[in-house]
Backbone bond lengths (Angstrom), bond angles and torsions (degrees), N, CA, C in turn:
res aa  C-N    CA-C-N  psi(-1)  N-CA   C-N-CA  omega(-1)  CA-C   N-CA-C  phi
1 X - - - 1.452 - - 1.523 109.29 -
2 X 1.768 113.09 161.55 1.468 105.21 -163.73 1.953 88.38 -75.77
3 X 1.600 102.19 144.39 1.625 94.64 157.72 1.544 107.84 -143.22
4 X 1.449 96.16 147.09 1.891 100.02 -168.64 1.566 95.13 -118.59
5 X 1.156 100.38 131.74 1.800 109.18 -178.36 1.908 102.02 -125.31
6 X 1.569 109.46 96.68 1.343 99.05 163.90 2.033 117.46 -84.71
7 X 1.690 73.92 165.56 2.256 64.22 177.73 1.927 75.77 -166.45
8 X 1.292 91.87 161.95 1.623 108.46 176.05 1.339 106.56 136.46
9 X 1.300 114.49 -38.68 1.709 132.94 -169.33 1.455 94.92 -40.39
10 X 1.691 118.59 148.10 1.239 147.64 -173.81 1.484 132.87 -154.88
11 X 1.545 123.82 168.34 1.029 107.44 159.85 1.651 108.54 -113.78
12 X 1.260 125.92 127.80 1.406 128.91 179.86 1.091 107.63 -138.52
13 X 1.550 114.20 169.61 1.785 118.97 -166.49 1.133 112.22 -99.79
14 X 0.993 123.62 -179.92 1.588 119.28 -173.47 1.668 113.34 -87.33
15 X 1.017 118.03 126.19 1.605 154.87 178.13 1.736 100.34 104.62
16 X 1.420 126.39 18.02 1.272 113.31 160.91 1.516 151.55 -75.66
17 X 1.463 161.58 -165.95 0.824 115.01 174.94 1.727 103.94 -145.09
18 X 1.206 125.55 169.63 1.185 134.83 -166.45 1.443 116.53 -143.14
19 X 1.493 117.55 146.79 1.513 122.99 175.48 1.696 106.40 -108.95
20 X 1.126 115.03 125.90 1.538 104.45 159.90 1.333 121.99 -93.16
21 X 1.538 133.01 167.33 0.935 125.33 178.79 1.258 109.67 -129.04
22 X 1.473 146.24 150.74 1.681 146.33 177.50 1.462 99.61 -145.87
23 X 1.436 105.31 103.32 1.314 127.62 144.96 1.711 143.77 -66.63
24 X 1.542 114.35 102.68 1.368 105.07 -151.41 1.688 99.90 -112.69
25 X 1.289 108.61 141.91 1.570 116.18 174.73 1.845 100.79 -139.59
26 X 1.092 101.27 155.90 1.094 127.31 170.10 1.744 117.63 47.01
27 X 1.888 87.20 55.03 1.455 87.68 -173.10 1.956 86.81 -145.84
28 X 1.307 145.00 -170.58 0.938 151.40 177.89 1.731 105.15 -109.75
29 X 1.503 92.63 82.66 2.099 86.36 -157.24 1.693 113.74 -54.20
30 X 1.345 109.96 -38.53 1.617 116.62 -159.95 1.276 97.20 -85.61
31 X 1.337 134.70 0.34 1.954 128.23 164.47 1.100 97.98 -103.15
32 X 1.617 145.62 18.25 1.161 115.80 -166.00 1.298 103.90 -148.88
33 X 1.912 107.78 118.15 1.714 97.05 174.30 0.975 133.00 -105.60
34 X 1.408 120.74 149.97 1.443 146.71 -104.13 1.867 85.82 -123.08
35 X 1.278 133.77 -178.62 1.347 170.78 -134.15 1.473 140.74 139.56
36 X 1.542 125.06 107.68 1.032 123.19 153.45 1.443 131.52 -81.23
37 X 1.590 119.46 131.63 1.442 109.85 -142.66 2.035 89.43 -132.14
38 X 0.980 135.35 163.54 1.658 121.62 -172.79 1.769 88.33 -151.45
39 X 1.360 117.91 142.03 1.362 134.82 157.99 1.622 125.55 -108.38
40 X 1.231 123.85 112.91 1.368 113.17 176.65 1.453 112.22 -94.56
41 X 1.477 101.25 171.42 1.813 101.89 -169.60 1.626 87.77 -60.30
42 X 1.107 104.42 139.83 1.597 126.27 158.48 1.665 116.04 75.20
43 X 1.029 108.33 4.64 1.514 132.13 174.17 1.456 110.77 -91.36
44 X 1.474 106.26 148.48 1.610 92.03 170.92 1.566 109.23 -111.68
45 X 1.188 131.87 162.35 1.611 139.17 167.85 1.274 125.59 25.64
46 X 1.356 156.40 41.38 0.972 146.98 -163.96 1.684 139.49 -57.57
47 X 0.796 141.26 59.29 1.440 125.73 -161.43 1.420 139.00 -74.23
48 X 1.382 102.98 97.71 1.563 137.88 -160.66 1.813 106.22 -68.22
49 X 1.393 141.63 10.43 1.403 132.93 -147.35 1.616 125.75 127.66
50 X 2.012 90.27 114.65 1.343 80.36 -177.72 1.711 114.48 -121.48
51 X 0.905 131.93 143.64 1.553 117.84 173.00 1.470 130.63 -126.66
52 X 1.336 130.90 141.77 1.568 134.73 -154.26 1.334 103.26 -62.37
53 X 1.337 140.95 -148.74 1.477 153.82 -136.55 1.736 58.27 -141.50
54 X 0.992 118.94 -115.59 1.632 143.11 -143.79 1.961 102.68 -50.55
55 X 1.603 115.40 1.23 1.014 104.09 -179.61 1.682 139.65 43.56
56 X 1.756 86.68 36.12 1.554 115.84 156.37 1.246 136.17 -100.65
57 X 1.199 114.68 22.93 1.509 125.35 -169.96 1.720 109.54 171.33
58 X 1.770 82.70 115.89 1.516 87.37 177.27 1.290 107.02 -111.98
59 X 1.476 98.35 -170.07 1.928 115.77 -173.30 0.993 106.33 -155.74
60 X 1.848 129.56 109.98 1.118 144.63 156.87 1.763 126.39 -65.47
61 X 1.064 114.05 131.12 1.901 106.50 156.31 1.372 102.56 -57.54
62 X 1.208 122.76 -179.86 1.485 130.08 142.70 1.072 138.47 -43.14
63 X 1.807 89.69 -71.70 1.518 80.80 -179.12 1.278 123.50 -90.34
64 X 1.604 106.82 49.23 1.639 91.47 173.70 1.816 86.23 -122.40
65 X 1.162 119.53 -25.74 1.345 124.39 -156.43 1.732 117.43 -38.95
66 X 1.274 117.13 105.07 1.542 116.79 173.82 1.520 107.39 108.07
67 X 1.289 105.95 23.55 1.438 123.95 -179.16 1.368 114.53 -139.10
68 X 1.284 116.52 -49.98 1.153 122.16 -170.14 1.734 104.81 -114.86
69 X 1.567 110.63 137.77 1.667 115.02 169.98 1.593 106.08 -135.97
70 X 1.708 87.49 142.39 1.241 99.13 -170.14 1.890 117.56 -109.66
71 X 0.996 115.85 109.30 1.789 124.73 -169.95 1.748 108.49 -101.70
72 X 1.025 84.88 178.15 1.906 100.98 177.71 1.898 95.54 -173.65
73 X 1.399 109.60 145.77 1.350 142.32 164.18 1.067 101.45 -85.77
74 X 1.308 161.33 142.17 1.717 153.20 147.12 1.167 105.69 -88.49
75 X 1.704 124.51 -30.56 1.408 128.75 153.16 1.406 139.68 -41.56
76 X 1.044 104.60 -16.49 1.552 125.31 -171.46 1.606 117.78 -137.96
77 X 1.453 116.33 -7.27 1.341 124.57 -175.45 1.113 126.27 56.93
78 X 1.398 105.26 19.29 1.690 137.34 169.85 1.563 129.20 -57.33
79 X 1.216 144.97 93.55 1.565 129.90 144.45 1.439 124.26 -87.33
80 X 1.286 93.39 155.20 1.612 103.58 -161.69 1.848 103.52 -123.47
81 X 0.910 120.18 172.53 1.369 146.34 -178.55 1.102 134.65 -177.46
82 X 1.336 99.66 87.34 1.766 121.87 167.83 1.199 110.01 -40.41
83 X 1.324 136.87 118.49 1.662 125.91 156.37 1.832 115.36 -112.51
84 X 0.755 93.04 79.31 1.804 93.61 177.93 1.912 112.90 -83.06
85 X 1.361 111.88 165.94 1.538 137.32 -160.21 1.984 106.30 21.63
86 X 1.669 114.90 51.39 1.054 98.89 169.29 1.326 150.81 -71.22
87 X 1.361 99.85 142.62 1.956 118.20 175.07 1.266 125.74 -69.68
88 X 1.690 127.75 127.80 1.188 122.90 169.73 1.614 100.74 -29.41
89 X 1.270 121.30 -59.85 1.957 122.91 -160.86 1.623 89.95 -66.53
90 X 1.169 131.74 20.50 1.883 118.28 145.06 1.749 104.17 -102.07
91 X 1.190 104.02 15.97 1.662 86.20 168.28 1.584 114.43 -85.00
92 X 1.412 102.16 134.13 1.027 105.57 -177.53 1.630 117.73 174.06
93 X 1.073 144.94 170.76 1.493 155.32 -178.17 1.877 92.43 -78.21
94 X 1.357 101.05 125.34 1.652 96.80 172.58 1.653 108.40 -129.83
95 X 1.424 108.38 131.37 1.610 118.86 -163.57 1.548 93.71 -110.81
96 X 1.018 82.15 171.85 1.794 111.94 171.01 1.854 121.17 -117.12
97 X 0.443 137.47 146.08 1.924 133.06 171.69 1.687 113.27 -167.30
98 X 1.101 115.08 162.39 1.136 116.91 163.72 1.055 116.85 -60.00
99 X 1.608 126.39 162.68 1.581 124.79 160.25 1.322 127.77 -55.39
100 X 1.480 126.19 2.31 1.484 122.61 -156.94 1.976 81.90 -139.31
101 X 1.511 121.36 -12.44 1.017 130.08 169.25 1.580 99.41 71.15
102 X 1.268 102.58 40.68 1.688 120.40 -179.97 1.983 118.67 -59.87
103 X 1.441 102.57 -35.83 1.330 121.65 -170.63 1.432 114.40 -85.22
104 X 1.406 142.66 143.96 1.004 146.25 149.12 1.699 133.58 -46.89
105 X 1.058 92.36 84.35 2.128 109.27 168.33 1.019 86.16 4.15
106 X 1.485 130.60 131.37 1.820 146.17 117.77 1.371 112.35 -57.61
107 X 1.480 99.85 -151.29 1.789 125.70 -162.29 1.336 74.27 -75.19
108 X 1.839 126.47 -71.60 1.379 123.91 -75.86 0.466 139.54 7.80
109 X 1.750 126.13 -165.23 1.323 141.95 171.52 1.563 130.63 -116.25
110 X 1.369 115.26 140.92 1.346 130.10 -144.84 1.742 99.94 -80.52
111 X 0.992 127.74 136.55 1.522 120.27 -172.46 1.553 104.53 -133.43
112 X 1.466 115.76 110.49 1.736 115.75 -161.67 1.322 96.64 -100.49
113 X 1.181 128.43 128.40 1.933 120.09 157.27 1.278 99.17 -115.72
114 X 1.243 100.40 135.56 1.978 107.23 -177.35 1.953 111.43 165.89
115 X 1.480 95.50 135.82 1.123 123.35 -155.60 1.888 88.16 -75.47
């Protein structure tokens, strides 16, 4: 079955920076594009980044744009997420999913900004 395991999540201060990590099994990783998606308390679903099968073309939110980059390994079934100069307003739960949001929600991972 498809399973997505994020991990990287932290607590760091504001303008610090963080890597996420998305671990993919039981999915066809290198045909399939990927999304990092973040929930804050009382917010619903957000989707922060999207990236192609071949990881030639990405897609920022706003407010992350020029801060945050989003990668994948196809070798390793890897996505990545750069988060550089972070904001308390990136706190939040950060997921992984397919682009079509095909896979079943995990934990994620918990992402703290705070002084």
């Amino acid at each position: 079955q498809v399973q997505l395991v994020e991990s990287g999540g932290a607590l760091v201060q504001p303008g610090g920076s963080l890597r996420l990590s998305c671990a993919a099994s039981g999915v066809i990783f290198s045909f399939t594009r990927m999304a990092w998606y973040r929930q804050a308390p009382g917010k619903q679903r957000e989707l922060v980044a999207t990236i192609t099968a071949a990881g030639d073309i990405t897609n920022y939110a706003d407010s992350v744009k020029g801060r945050f980059t989003i990668s994948r390994d196809n070798a390793r079934n890897t996505m990545y997420l750069q988060m550089n100069n972070l904001k308390p307003e990136d706190t939040a739960v950060y997921y992984c999913n397919t682009g079509r949001e095909s896979a079943n929600w995990g934990q994620g991972t918990q992402v703290t900004v705070s002084s």
